[in-house]
N, C-alpha and C positions, 0 to 999 in steps of 0.2 A: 425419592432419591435424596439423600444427603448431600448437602454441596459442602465442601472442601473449603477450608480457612484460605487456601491459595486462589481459586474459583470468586471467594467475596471478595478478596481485595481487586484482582483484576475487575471488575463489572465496578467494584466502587469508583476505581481509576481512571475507568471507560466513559463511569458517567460526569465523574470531574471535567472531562476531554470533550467530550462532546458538550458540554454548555457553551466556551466557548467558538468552538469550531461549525462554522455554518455552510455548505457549498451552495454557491448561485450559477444562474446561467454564467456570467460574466468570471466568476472564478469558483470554480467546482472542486469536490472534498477529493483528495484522495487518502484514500481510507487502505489501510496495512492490516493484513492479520497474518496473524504467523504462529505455524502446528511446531510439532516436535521435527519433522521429518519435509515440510513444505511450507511456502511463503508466496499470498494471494495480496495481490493489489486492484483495487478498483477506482475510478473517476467519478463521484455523483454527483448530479445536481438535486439537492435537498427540495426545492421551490416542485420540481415535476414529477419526484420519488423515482428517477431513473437511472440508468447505470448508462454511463457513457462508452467507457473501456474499461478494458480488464487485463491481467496480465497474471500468470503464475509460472511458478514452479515444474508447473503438471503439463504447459502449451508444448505442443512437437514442434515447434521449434528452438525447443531449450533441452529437451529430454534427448537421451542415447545418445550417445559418444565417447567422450572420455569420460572418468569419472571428478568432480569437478568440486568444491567445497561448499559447505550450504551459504557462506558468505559472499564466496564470487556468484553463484548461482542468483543471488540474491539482489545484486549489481544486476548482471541482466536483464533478471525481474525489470527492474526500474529504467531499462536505460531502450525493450520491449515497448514497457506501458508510455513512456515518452516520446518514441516512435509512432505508436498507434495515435496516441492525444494528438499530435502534430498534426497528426494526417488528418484528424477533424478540426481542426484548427482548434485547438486548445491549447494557449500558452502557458497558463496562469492556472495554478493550483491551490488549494490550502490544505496542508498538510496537516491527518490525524492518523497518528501513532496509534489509536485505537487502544489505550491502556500500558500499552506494549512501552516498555522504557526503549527512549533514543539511543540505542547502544548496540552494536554490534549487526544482524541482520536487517533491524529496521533502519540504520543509519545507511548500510551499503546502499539498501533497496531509493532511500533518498537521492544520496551520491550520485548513483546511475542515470536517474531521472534528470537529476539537474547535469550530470557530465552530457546529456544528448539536446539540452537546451528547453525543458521545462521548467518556468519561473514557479517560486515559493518562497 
């Protein structure tokens, strides 16, 4: 398979992101990724390779209803995943955009997290 000039730059941008960004028990990654059509967040702790929470797009209790825009949608996402964190007692995040520029669905999906009370 050929990979696409837009394909290397994202992974080259991923791997700039990730040298910095480290999740511990004490403050865990939350990691974004985001399709043409859906937007997946997760909580890891890097030290135990595990996933603590998750939240998307695709959970039933975001799906069917109204029809809603992928940015509010995206809010939710984050305001979900902050929800859940809490309830394992997770304050304290460190945020990786995952390549993904801070702008538009990745910034809502922040927004939301931090409007329900996760620190970053």
């Amino acid at each position: 398979m050929i990979k696409s000039r837009n394909r290397e730059k994202w992974l080259a941008r991923k791997a700039r992101v990730r040298k910095s960004v480290h999740g511990d028990p004490a403050r865990p990654r939350l990691s974004v990724f985001r399709s043409a059509k859906h937007i997946y967040a997760q909580v890891i702790d890097d030290e135990s390779g595990k996933t603590l929470a998750t939240a998307s797009s695709l959970d039933k209790e975001l799906r069917g209803g109204d029809k809603v825009k992928k940015a509010q949608l995206a809010e939710k996402v984050g305001q979900l995943l902050a929800v859940r964190c809490l309830a394992k007692n997770i304050k304290q995040v460190v945020f990786d955009r995952n390549g993904f520029i801070y702008h538009g669905r990745v910034a809502k999906l922040a927004d939301g997290a931090r409007a329900k009370g996760l620190l970053f």
